[in-house]
N, C-alpha and C positions, 0 to 999 in steps of 0.2 A: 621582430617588431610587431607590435599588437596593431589591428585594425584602428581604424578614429573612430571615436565615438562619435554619435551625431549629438547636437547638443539640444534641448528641448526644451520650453518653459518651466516653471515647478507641476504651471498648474497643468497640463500636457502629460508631465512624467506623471503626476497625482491619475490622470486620466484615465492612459495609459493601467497603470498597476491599478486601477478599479475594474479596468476592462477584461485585466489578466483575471482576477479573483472572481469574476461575475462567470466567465466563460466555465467554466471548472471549479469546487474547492480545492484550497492551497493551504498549504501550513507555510509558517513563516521561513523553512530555510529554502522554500521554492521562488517566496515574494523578494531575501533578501538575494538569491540569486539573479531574480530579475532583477533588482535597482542596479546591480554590477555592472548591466550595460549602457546605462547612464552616468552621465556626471553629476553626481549631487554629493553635499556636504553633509557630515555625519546628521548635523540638527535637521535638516531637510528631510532624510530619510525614516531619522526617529518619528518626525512629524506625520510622513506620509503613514508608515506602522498603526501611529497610534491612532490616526482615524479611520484605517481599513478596520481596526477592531472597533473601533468602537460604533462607528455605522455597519456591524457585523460582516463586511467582508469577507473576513478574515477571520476565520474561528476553526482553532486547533479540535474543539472536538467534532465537533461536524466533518472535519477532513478526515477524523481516524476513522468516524462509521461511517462515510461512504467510501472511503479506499476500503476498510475492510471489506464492504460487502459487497464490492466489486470485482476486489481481488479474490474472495470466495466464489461468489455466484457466477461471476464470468468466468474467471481464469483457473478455477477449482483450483488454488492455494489453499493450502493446510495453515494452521495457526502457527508452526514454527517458524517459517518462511514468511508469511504478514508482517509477524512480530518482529524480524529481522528487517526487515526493507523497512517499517515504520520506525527502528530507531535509528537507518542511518540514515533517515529525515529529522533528525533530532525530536522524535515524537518521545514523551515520557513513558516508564513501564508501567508507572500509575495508571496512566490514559488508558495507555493499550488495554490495559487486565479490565477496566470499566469498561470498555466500547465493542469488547469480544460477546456481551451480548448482543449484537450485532446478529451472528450467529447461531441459527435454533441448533440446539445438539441431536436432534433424529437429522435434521438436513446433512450437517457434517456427517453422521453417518454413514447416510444413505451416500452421498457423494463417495466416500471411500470407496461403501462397498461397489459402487458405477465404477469408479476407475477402475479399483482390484478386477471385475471381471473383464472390462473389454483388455487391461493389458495384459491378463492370464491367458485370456483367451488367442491373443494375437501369438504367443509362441510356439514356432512349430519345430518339432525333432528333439523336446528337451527333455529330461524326466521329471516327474512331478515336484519335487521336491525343489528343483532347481528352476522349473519356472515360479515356482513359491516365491523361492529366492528373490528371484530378480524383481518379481512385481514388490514386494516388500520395499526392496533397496528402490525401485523408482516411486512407489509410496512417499517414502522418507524425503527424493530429491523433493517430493513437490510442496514439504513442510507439511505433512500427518506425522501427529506421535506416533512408537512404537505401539505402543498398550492399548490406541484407538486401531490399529491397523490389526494387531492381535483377533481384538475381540469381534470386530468384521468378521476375521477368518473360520473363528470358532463360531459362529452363529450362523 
């Protein structure tokens, strides 16, 4: 049995999801998962949508460069991983590929080559080779290409 919903004016619920998009940017499958928790009628919800865009609330590309460059700069994610977490926020490929200048390309560099040493560095009792390995394979979890993580290595 699902919890009750509490039930709340339009203009309350309008309030509400201005207060959500103000605190943070959102893209729309975060805003329409908030209305979920309300009761509102399909036209109400379109409504509220269309003026979180249009009093800029709500603006998909401002959400893809500042997740990207948060999700870089903070969390030192690599561009495969970004690019996966922002389409299964239904973000488009188009978007994504424009807003990855977000991105300077010496930074992402430099970041690899930062991770590649402290997690090389942190292995002990291994052969060289095979701590190679490993920091490579945990490279890749954090979404770096091969071919960026390569040319790190080689330089």
């Amino acid at each position: 049995m699902q919890p009750e919903k509490k039930l709340f004016t339009f203009d309350e619920i309008k309030q509400k999801l201005i207060n959500y998009c103000v605190y943070q940017d959102r893209c729309h499958a975060e805003v329409e998962q908030k209305m979920r928790e309300f009761v509102l009628i399909p036209e109400a919800k379109e409504e509220i949508i269309l003026y979180l865009l249009k009093e800029n609330y709500l603006n998909e590309e401002r959400f893809t460069r500042s997740y990207i460059r948060g999700k870089f700069y903070i969390k030192n994610w690599g561009k495969t991983k970004i690019k996966m977490h922002l389409k299964q926020k239904g973000i488009t490929e188009k978007l994504i590929t424009k807003c990855f200048d977000e991105i300077d390309n010496d930074d992402y560099l430099k970041i690899i080559a930062k991770l590649y040493e402290n997690h090389f560095s942190k292995q002990k009792g291994l052969q060289e080779y095979q701590k190679k390995s490993k920091t490579i394979k945990h490279l890749l979890s954090r979404g770096f290409e091969y071919e960026n993580i390569l040319q790190v290595i080689e330089n």
